[in-house]
N, C-alpha and C positions, 0 to 999 in steps of 0.2 A: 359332550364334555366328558371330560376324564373324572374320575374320583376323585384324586387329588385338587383337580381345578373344583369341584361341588365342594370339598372339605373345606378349601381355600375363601369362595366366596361366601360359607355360613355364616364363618365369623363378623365378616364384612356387612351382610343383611344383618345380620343380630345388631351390631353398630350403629348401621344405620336407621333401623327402628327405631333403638333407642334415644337417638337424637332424635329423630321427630315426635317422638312423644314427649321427650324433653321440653322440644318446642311448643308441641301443643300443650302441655300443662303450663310451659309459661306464660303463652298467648292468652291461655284462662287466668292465670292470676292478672294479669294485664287490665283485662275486659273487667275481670270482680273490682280490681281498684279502679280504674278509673268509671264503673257504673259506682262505685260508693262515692267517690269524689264529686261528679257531677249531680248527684243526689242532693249531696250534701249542700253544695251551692245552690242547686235551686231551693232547697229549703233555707237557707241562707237569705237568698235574694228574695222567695216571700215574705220574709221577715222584714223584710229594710223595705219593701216595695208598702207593706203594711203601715209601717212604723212613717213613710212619706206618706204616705195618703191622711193621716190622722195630721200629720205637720203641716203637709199644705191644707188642708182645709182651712186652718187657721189662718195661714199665709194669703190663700185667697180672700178671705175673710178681710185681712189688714188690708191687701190688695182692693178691693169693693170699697170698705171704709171711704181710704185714702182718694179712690177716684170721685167717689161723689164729694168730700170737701172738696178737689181740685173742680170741678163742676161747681159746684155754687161759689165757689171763688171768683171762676171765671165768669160767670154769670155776672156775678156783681161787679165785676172790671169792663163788664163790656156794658151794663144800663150805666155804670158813673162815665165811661165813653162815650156814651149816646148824649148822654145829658151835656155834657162838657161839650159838647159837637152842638149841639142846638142852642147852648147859649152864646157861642162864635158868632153863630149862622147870625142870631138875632143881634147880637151887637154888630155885625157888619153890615146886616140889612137896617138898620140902625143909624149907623155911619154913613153910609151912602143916602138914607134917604133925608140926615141930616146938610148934607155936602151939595145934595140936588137944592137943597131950599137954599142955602146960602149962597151956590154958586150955579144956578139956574144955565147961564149963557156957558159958561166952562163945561157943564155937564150933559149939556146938548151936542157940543162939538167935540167933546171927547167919547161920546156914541158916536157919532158923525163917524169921525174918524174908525174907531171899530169895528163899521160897520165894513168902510169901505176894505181896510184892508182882510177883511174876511173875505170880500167878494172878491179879491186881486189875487189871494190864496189859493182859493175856489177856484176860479179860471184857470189859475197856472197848474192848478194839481190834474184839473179838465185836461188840459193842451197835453202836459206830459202822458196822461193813461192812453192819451189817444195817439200820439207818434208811438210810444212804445205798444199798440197794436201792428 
């Protein structure tokens, strides 16, 4: 290289130093603010993460309450269903065994009958499992 071309490209390297140092002082300011920013959120967000944990406790709290009344509600919906089911049961069986006493001959032949077409059922459900083998 000539003198001239080293005089030429000082200026040029002094330049360009200077820009990357430029750069790197900004790339640090960068990194300072956004480490103080995500600091600050997560301090942030332990606040609010705190501040829900105290609120739902309560919440679950209401939550437990509420399911056990829905539990013995439903408890008691299903023993007054049971009950209500058994006194059906007993007035049918009731009914029928008053129907058998008053209509003895009607109530023989309408077994009869039930009986058979259960067996005609029966066979036909037989015949079809076994073609469709």
């Amino acid at each position: 290289m000539t003198p001239s071309t080293v005089s030429n490209t000082q200026p040029a390297a002094d330049t360009a130093r200077n820009l990357v140092d430029q750069g790197a002082r900004a790339a640090h300011a960068t990194v300072s603010q956004t480490r103080r920013a995500a600091n600050h959120a997560i301090d942030s967000a332990a606040d609010d993460i705190a501040d829900a944990g105290a609120a739902s406790s309560q919440t679950l709290q209401r939550a437990l309450d509420r399911t056990q009344q829905f539990g013995r509600h439903t408890l008691e919906v299903v023993r007054d269903g049971s009950q209500q089911l058994r006194l059906k049961a007993q007035r049918a069986t009731d009914a029928s065994a008053d129907y058998i006493r008053h209509e003895p001959i009607k109530s023989v032949l309408l077994a009869a009958a039930a009986g058979a077409a259960l067996v005609v059922l029966g066979s036909l459900f037989t015949r079809a499992r076994r073609a469709g083998r």
